[in-house]
C-alpha positions in Angstrom: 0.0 0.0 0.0 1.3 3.4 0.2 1.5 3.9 3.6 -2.0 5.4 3.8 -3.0 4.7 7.2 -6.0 2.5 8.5 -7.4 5.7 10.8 -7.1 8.1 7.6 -9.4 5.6 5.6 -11.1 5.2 8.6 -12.6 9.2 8.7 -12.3 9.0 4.7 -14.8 6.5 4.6 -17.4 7.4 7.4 -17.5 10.8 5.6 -18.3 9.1 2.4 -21.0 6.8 4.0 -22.7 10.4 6.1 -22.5 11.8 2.5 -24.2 9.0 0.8 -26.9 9.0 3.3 -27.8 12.6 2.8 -30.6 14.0 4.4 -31.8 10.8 5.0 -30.6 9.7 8.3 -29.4 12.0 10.9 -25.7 11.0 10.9 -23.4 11.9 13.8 -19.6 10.8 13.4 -18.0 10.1 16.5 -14.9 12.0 14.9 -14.4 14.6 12.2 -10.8 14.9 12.5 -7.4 12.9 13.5 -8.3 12.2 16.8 -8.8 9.2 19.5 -11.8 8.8 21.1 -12.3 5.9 23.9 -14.4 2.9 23.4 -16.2 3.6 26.4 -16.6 6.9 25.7 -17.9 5.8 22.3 -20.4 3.8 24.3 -21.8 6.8 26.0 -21.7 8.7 23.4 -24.0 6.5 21.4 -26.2 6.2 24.4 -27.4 9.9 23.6 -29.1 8.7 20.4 -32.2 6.5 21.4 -33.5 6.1 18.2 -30.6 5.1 16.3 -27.6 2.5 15.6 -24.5 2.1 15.7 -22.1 1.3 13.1 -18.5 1.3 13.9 -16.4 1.4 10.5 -13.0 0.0 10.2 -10.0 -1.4 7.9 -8.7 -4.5 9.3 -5.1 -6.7 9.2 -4.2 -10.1 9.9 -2.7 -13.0 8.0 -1.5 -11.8 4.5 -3.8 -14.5 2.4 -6.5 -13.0 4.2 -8.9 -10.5 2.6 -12.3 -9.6 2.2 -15.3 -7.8 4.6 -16.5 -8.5 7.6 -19.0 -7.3 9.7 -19.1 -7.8 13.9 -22.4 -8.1 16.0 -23.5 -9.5 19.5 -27.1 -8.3 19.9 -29.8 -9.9 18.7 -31.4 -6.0 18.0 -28.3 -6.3 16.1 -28.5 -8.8 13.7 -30.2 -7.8 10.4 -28.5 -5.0 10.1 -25.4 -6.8 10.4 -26.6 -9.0 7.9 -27.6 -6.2 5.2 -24.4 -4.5 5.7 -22.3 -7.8 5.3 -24.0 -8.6 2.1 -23.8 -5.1 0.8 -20.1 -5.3 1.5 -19.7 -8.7 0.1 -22.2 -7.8 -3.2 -19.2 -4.9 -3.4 -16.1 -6.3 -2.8 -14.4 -8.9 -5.1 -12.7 -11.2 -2.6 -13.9 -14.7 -2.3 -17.5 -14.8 -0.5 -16.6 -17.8 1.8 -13.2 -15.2 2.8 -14.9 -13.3 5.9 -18.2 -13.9 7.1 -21.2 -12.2 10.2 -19.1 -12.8 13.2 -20.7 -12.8 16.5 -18.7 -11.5 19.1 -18.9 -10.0 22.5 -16.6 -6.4 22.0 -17.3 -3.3 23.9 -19.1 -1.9 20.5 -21.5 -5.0 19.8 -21.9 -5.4 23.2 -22.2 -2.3 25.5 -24.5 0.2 23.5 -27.8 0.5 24.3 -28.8 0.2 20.7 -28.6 -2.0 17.4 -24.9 -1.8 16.9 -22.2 -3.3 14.8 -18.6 -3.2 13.9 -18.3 -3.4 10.5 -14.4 -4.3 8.8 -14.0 -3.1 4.9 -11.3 -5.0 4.1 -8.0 -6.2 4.9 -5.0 -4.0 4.7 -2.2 -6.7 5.5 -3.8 -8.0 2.1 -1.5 -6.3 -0.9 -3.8 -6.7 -3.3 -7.1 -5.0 -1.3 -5.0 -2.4 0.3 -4.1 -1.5 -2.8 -8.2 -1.6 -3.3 -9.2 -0.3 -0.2 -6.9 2.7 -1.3 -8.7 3.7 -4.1 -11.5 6.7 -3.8 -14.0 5.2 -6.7 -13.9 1.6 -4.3 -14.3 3.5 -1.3 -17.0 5.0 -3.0 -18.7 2.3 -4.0 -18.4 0.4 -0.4 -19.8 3.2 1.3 -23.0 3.7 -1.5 -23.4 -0.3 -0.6 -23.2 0.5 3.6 -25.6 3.6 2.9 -28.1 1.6 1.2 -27.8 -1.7 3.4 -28.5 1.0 6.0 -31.8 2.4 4.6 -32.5 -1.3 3.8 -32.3 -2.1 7.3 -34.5 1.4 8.7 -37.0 0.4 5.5 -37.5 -3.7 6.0 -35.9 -4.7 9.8 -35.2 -8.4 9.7 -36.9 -9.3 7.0 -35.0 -11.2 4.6 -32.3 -11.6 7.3 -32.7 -15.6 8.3 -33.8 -16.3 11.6 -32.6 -14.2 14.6 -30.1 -16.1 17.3 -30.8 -16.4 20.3 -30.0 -14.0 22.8 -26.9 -14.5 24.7 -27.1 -13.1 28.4 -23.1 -12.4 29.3 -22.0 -9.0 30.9 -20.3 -6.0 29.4 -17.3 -5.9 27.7 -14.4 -4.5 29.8 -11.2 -3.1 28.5 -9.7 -6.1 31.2 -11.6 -8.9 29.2 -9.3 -11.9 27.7 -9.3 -11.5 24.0 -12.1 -14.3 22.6 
């Protein structure tokens, strides 16, 4: 890649996805700028917005053979819009279908908010070949038209469509002191 960083494509795309929105949606970003804010602090933050979701936006790394979106949920409220947005993503990017998958996982931002919320990953940057996608403004263009609409699908339908729900896991909220899963 060239040395674009994951926190630059981060804000890049968020903006995009706000934009594509429009008037639509009321969109707040957690950040407009180069700057940290705490997952706990995101937590509250989102709390403010009853009537809303959550949709944390991200670039991911790992193995190098590894490539392709992914998108993160633990709540049941959670899961159909994890499943449009992971089909969106996968209907956009061209890594293999079977690569990355709806994960169900217990983090601070799929667990601790008060409302529907999911992390959603846009690819893998420790991938040459979709860095060198994920770095591109049309693509990043496209993936956030896809999020947007997956988005409206979600406010427009619910669950429909989405399979049937799982079932509700009862486990406490995610601590920074957690083990990782």
């Amino acid at each position: 890649m060239d040395g674009t960083k994951e926190k630059d494509l981060t804000l890049d795309m968020v903006k995009r996805i706000k934009s594509e929105l429009g008037g639509s949606f009321k969109t707040i970003l957690m950040r407009n700028s180069d700057e940290f804010i705490d997952l706990d602090d995101r937590v509250v933050r989102a709390n403010h917005y009853g009537d809303a979701v959550l949709v944390s936006v991200h670039f991911n790394s790992g193995p190098q053979q590894v490539r392709g979106p992914e998108t993160y949920y633990w709540r049941v409220d959670s899961h159909g819009l994890a499943t449009h947005l992971q089909s969106a993503m996968e209907a956009t990017s061209p890594a293999e279908r079977a690569n990355r998958e709806l994960v169900r996982r217990r983090l601070r931002l799929t667990r601790n908010p008060e409302i529907p919320c999911v992390l959603i990953e846009c690819g893998y940057l420790s991938n040459a070949s979709e860095a060198q996608l994920c770095s591109s403004n049309g693509y990043r263009q496209q993936l956030a038209k896809s999020i947007a609409e997956a988005i409206r699908t979600q406010s427009a339908v619910g669950d429909a469509g989405t399979g049937p729900l799982p079932e509700p896991i009862n486990a406490p909220p995610s601590r920074p002191t957690d083990a990782p899963e």
